[in-house]
N, C-alpha and C positions, 0 to 999 in steps of 0.2 A: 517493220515498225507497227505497232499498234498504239490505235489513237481509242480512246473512250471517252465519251460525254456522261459527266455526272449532271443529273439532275437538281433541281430545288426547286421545291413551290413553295412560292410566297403569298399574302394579300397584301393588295396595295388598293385602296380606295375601295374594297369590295370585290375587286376582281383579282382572281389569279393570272399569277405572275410565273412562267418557267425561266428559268437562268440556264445555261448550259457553263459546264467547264470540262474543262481536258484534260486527261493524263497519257501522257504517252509514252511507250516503250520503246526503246529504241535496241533491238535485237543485235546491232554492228555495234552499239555504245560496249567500251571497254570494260565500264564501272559496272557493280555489279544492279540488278534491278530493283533491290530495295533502296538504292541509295536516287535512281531518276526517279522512282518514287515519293520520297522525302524531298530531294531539291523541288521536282514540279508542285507538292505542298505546298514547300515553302512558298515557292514567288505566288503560288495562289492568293494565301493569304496575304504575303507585303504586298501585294497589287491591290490589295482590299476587294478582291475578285469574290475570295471568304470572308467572310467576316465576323465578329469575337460572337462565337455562343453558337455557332451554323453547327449544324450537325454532320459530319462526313461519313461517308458509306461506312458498313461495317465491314469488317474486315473479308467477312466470308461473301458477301454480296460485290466487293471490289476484285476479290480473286476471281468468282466468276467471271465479274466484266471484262478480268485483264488476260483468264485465262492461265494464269498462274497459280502456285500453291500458296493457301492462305498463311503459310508460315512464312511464308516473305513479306508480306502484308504486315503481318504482325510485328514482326522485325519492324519495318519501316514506324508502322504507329509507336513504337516505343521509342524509335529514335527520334521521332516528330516530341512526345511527351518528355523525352529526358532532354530535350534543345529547347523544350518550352512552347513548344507549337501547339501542340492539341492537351487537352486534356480529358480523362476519363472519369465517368458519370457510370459508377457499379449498376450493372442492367438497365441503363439505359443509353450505354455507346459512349460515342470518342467526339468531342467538340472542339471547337476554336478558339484559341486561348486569345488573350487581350493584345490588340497587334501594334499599339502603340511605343512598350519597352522592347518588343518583338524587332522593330525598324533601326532602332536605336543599338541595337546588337548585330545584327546583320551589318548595319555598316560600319563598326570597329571589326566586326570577322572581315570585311571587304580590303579595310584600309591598313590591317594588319596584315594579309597576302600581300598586297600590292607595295607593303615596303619591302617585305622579301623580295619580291619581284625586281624592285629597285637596287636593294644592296643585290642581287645576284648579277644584274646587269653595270653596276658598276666595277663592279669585279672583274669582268671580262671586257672592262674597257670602255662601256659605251658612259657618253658623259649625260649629263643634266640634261643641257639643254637637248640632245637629243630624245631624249625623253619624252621633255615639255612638247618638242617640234613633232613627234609622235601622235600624242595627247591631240593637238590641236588641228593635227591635218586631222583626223576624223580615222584615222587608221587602226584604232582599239575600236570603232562602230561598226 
């Protein structure tokens, strides 16, 4: 697994400010790596970890850090840009799009899965409540 810490400098009151964030690779994960790419994006931004207008590495500067080819990268920031995640600034890089409609879509993608998840599990039997009593022992946590 590889982990990397992105940078950001900020001002706040005069002084600088470094943030760190993470992106990690996970070498045993099934999926392929432009896509743990994209997801760890993503929850960057909904965690408001990024936020709307942050600038994020460039592509060829994140391949270095991840050690991969930047055509994966690239991959990944277009899938970030056609989901509405980032957007692109002609020479001057890839930014954070506005994460407020961003939230609001994530979680009809959540709660669209999660009925599938439902009709499949009723299907084979398991009922409602079972579910619910799932839900609430803490066993999806």
């Amino acid at each position: 697994m590889i982990l990397v810490h992105l940078m950001r400098a900020g001002r706040i009151m005069g002084t600088k400010r470094k943030e760190r964030y993470m992106i990690l690779i996970d070498y045993r994960d099934t999926r392929p790596i432009y896509e743990q790419v994209v997801d760890r994006f993503k929850m960057l931004i909904l965690r408001g970890v990024l936020h709307s207008d942050d600038k994020i590495p460039s592509v060829r500067n994140l391949a270095v850090d991840l050690s991969i080819n930047p055509n994966t990268i690239q991959r990944a920031y277009a899938e970030l840009e056609k989901q509405g995640y980032i957007y692109t600034v002609k020479g001057k890089g890839n930014f954070v799009s506005d994460k407020s409609q961003l939230m609001l879509k994530y979680k009809e993608e959540l709660f669209t899965e999660f009925r599938l998840i439902c009709k499949a599990a009723f299907e084979v039997g398991i009922t409602q409540e079972e579910l619910i009593q799932s839900i609430t022992k803490g066993e999806l946590k």
